[in-house]
C-alpha positions in Angstrom: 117.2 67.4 100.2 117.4 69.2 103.7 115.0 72.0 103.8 116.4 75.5 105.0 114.8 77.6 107.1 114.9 81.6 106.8 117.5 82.3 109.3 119.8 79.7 107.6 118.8 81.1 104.0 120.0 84.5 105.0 123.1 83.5 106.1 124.2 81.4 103.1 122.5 84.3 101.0 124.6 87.0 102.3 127.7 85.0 102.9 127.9 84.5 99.1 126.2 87.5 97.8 127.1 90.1 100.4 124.7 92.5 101.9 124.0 95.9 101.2 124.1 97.9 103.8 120.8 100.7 103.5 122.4 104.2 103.3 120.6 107.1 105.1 117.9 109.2 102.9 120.0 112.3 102.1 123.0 110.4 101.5 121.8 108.1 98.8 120.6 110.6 97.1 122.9 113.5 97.3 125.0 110.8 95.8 122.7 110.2 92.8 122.9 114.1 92.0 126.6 114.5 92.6 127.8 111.0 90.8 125.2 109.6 88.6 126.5 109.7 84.3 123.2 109.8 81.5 121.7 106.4 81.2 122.2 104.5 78.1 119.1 105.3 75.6 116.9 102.9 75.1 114.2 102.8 72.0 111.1 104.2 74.2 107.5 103.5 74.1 104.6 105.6 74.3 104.3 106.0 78.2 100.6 105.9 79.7 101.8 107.0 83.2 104.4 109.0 84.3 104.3 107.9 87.9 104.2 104.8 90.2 103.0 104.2 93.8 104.0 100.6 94.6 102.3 99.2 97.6 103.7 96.6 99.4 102.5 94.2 102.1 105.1 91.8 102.1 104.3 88.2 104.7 102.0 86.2 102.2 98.2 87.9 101.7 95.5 85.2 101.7 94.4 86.0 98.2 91.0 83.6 99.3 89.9 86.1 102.0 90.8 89.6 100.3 91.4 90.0 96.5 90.0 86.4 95.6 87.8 85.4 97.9 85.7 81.3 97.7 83.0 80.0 99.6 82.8 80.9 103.4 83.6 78.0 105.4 82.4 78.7 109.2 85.0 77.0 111.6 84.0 73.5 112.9 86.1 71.4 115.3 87.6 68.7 113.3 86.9 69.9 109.8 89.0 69.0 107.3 91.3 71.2 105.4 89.9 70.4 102.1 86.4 71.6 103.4 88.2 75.6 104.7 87.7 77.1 101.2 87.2 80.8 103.0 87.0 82.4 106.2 84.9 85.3 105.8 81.9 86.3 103.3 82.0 87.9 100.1 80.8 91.2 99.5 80.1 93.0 96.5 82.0 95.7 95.1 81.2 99.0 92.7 82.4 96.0 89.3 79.1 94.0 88.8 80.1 90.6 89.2 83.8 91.5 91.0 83.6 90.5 94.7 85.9 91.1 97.4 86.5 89.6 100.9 84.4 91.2 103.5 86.3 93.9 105.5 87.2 95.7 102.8 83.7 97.5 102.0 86.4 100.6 101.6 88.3 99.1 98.3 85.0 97.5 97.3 83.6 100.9 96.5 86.9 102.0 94.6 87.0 98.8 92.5 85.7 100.6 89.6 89.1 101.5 89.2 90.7 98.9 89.2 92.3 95.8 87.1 92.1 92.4 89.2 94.8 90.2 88.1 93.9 86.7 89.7 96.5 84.5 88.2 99.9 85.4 88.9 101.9 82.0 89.3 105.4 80.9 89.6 107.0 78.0 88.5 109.3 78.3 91.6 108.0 77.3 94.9 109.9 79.1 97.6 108.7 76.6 100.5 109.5 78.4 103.8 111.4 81.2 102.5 109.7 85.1 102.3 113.1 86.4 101.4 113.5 84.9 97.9 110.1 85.2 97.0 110.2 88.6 98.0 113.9 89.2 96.1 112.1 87.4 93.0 109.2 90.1 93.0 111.3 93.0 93.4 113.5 92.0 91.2 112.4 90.0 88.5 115.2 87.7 88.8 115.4 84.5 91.2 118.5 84.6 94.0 121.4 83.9 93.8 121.5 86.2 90.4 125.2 85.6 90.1 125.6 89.4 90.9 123.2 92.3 92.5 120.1 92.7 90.3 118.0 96.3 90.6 114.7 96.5 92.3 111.9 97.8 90.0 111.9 101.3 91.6 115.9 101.6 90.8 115.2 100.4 87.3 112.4 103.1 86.9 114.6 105.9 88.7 117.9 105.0 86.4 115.8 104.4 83.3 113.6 107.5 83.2 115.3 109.8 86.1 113.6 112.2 88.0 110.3 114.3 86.8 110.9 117.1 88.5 114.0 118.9 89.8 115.4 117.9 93.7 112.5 115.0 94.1 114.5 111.9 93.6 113.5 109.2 91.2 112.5 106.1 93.8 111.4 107.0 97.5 110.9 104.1 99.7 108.2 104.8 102.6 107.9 103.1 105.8 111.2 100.1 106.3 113.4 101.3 109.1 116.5 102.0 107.8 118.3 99.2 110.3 121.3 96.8 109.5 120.8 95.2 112.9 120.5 91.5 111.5 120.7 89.3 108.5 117.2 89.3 107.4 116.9 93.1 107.3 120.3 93.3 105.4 119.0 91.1 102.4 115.4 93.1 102.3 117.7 96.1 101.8 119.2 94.4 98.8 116.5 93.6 97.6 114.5 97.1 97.5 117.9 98.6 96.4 119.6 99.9 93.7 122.1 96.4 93.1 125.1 96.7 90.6 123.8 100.2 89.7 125.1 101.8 92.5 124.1 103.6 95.6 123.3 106.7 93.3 120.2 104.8 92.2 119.5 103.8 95.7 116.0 104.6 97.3 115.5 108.2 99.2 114.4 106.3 102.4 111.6 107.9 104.5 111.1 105.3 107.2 108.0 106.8 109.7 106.2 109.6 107.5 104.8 110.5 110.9 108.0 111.4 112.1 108.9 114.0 109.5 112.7 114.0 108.0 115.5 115.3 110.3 117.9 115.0 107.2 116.2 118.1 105.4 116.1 120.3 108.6 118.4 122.9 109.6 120.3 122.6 112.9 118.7 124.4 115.9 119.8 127.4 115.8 120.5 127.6 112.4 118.3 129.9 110.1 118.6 129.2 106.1 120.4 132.6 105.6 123.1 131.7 108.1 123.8 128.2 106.2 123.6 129.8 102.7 126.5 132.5 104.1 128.6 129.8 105.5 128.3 127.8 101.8 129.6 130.8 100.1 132.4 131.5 102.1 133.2 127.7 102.3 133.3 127.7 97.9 135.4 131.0 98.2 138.0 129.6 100.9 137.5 126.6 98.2 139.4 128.5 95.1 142.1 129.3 96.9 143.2 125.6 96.6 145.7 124.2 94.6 144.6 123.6 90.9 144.7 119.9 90.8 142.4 119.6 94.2 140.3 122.3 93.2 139.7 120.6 89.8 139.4 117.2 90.9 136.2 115.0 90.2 135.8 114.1 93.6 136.6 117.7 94.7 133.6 118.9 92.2 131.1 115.9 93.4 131.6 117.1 97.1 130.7 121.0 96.0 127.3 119.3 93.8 126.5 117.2 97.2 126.7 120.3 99.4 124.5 122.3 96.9 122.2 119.7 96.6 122.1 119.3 100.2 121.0 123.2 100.2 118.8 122.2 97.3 116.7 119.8 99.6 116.2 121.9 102.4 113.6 123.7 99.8 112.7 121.3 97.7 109.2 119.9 97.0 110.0 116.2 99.1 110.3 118.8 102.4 107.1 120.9 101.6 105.2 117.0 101.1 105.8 116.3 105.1 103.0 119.1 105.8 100.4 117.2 105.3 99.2 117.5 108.9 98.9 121.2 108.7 97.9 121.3 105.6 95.1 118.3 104.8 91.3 118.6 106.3 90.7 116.7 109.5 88.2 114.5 107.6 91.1 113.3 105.1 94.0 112.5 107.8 91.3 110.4 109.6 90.6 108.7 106.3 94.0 107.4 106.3 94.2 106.2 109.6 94.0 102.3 110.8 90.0 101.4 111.7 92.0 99.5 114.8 93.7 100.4 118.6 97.3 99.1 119.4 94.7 97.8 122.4 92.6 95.4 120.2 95.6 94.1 118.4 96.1 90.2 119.9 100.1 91.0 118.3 100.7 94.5 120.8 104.4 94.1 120.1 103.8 94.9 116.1 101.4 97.5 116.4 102.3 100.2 112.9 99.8 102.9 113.7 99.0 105.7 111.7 102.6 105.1 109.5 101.1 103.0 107.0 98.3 105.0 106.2 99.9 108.1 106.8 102.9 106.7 104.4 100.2 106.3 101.4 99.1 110.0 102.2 102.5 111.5 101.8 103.2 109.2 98.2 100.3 111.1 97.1 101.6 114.4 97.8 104.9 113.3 96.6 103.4 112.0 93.3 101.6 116.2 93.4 105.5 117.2 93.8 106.8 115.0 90.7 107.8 112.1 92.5 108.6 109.3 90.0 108.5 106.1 92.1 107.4 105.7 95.4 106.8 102.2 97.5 105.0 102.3 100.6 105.8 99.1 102.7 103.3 97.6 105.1 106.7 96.7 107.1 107.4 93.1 107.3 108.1 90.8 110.2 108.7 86.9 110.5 105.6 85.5 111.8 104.1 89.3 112.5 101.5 91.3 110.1 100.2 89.3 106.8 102.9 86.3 107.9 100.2 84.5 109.3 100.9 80.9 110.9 98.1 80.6 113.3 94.7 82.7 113.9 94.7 83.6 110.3 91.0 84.4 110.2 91.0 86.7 113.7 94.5 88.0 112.7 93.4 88.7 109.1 90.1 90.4 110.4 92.9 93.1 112.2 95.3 93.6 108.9 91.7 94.8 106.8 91.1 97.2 109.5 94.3 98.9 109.0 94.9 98.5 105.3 91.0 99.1 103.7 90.6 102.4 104.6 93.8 104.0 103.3 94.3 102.4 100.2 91.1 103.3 99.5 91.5 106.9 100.4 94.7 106.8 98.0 92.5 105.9 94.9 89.5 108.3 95.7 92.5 111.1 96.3 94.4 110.6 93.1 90.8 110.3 91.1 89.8 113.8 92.5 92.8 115.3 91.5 93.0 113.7 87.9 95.8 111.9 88.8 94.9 108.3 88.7 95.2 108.4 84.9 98.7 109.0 84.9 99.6 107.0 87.9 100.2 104.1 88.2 99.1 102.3 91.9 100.0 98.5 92.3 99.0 96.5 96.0 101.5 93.1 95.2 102.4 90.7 98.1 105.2 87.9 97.5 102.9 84.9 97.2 99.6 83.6 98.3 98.4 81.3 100.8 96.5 78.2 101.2 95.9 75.6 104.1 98.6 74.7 106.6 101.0 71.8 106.5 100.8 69.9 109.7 102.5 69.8 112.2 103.3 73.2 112.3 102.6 75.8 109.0 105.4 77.6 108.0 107.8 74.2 107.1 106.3 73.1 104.0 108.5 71.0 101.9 109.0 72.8 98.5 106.0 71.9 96.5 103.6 70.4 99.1 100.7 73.4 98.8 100.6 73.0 95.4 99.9 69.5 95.2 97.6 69.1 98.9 93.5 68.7 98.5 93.3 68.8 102.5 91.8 65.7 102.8 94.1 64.5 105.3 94.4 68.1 107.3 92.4 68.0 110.5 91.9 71.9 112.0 91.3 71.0 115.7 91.5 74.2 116.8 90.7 77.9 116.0 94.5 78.7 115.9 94.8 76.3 112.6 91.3 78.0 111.2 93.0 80.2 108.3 95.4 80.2 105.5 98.4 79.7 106.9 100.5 77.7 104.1 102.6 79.2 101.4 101.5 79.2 98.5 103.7 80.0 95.3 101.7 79.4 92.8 99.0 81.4 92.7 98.9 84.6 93.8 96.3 88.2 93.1 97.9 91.6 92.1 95.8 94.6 92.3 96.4 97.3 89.9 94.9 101.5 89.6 95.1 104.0 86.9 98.5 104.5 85.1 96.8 102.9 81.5 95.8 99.6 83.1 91.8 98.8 81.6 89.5 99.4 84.8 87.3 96.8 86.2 88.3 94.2 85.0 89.4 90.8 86.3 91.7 88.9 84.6 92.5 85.1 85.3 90.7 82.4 87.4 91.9 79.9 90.2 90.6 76.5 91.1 87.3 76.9 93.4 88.7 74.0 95.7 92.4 73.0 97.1 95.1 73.3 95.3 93.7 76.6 94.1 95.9 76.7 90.8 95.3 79.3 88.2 93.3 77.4 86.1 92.7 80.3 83.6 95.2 82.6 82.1 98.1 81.9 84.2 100.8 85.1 84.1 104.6 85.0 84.7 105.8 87.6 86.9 108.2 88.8 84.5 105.3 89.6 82.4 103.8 91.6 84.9 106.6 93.6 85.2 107.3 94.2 81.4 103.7 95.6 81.8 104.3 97.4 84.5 107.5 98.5 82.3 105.4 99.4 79.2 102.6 101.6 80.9 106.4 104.0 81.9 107.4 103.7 78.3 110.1 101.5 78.9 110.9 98.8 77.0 111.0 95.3 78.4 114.6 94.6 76.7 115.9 98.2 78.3 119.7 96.5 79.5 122.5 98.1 81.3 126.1 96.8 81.4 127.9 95.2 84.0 131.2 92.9 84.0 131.1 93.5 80.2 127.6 92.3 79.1 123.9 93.5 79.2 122.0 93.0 82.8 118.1 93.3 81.5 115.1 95.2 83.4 112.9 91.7 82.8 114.5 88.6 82.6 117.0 88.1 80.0 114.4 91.0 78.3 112.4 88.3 77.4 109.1 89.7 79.6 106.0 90.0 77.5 103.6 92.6 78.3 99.8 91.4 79.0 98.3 93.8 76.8 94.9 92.1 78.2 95.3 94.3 81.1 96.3 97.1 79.5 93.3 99.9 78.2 
């Protein structure tokens, strides 16, 4: 069987599937509050949160040197693969017992927290290809699907709608909005809204840095003048004939102007102040531990957008924000896709992730949030030691079956995890009902580094996930005349292990 390579996985996926194209912030949602008819009911559980902040670092985290961390392994010219168990220490965290990769002394004092879940597996291996393995963890459902399956944060929004009036459902923090080329195309399918609609789509904030143009007046433009010019445009309005004046579409276009109105004030505006409005101490908090100088990468440098982006879901989640997903923004071969100097490289993503995420937890626990928010860190798979000659190309299934016997690092460029590694990968979970410090499920101390206790499906993470909202794991929604579950044929099984 040929193996395909990313580029040529894209193309075949979107040739048959068809992309969909990311619409702008305002206009995705404007068009949820203008067009969007009552979800069917589903039976409901009793929820434990009311809120998620999904934090996504998409490229492959090395579970072994972060959430899951073996024996340090200093590098030697000529080891052997199957010696490279870890390339950093472990450090101890606030969980007797729970330890962490060091360079994350930050999350390790938050840990308290949270619910370790070390065994995530999949009987798919997705070889070379980040997209599906991404689609599949946003989705639930492996691609091709046969049509457009929901992301988690559209099944949330259309399931449970918003919490509070004019903050939509599911916000998406930090992907440029960008339909430049293939691969960015099928990530926007698979964070969007699929065969519900672009009413369900995500509100897209892409730099929280930069503010949102979309909710500002023109210049010139003072809120008075606009609400005078809205009046006389609905008064000019009703002197139109009766059948364009009652007309559905007619109607929708009045609810998107006053909801455009709406915005301007609404909660989602008054969330971008954090600048003027959080201590100096707190904005610092939330800010990368690293230069754009120190980086070996310069050309992918993201700045104060991640951190900054986990700062404003909080204040969101203050303003009744349902869902919100802050993305680590992925690039081929950039950030956590690591396929040479994985140790160095690592060292530089821990710098710019530890810090914020732990300022996140600390934030929420202050305010008496973290109870009924839910906070999940989830990557697409894990990683183990490179295929030679060149990481990256695995043949579907080799990770999972090498001891690294026969791998030779030479150099400090092949010292790290570069492989892909499908079938075992760590989730971290925070607040929302989940049962704090614990760690759930164990992997293999030496290569392959199976799960070799508990193993979970991800479809059972999600019907967790599902649970803690009060949603059932069989909630379905019709399309082409049958029911298109939120889990896999609603068959997901919630791991009430985790759950407090």
């Amino acid at each position: 069987m040929t193996q395909l390579d990313r580029r040529e996985f894209v193309k075949l996926s979107l040739a048959s599937g068809g992309a969909l194209m990311a619409p702008s912030a305002l206009t995705s949602w404007l068009g949820h509050r203008a067009q969007a008819a009552p979800a069917p009911r589903a039976g409901r559980l009793p929820a434990k949160a009311d809120s998620v902040i999904m934090i996504w670092l998409p490229g492959g985290v090395a579970q072994t040197d972060t959430w899951d961390p073996k024996t340090h392994t200093p590098f030697t010219p000529g080891m052997k693969g199957s010696e490279l168990l870890g390339t950093c220490p472990s450090i101890s965290t606030s969980v007797d017992g729970l330890r962490l990769g060091e360079g994350l002394e930050n999350m390790a004092q938050v840990m308290h927290h949270g619910t370790v879940l070390r065994s995530l597996t999949n009987e798919t291996k997705f070889g070379a290809v980040h997209l599906k393995a991404q689609y599949y963890m946003m989705t639930g459902y492996l691609f091709p699907v046969g049509l457009k399956a929901p992301s988690l944060g559209a099944a949330v929004g259309r399931t449970l709608g918003a919490r509070q009036e004019n903050v939509p459902p599911y916000i998406y923090i930090g992907r440029d909005i960008d339909t430049s080329d293939t691969e960015k195309q099928f990530i926007s399918e698979s964070i969007g809204p699929g065969f519900y609609g672009v009413k369900y789509a995500p509100f897209m904030i892409p730099d929280p840095t930069q503010g949102l143009a979309t909710l500002a007046a023109a210049s010139g433009m003072t809120t008075e003048g606009i609400d005078r010019r809205l009046e006389y445009w609905k008064t000019v309005g009703k002197l139109a004939a009766p059948q364009l004046r009652e007309s559905p579409k007619a109607e929708d276009y009045v609810k998107i102007m006053e909801s455009a109105r709406a915005m301007m004030d609404s909660p989602v505006k008054r969330a971008f102040d954090f600048a003027k409005e959080e201590k100096p101490e707190t904005l610092e908090a939330y800010e990368p531990k690293i230069l754009h100088g120190e980086l070996q990468d310069k050309s992918y440098f993201y700045g104060r957008r991640f951190g900054h982006g986990l700062l404003l879901a909080r204040r969101l989640v203050e303003r009744g924000a349902r869902f919100v997903q802050v993305e680590y923004q992925y690039g081929p071969f950039r950030g956590f896709d690591m396929h040479e100097n994985g140790q160095s490289r690592m060292v530089e993503m821990k710098k710019q992730i530890d810090g914020p995420i732990a300022q996140l937890i600390r934030d929420l626990a202050d305010r008496g949030l973290l109870e009924r928010t839910l906070v999940v860190v989830a990557t697409e798979f894990g990683r183990t030691i490179a295929n030679q000659p060149k990481a990256g190309v695995e043949p579907i299934g080799f990770a999972e079956q090498q001891s690294g016997e026969k791998l030779i690092i030479e150099d400090e460029k092949m010292y790290g995890f570069h492989g892909h590694f499908s079938s075992a990968n760590t989730l971290l979970f925070f607040g929302g009902g989940f049962k704090p410090g614990l760690v759930y499920g164990r992997t293999a101390e030496r290569h392959p580094m199976v799960p070799i206790e508990n193993p979970v499906a991800l479809t059972d993470v999600h019907a967790t996930i599902y649970k803690t909202l009060g949603i059932p794991a069989d909630t379905a929604y019709v399309t082409e005349g049958r029911p298109f579950y939120v889990t896999k044929d609603g068959k997901g099984k919630a791991i009430d292990a985790l759950l407090a």
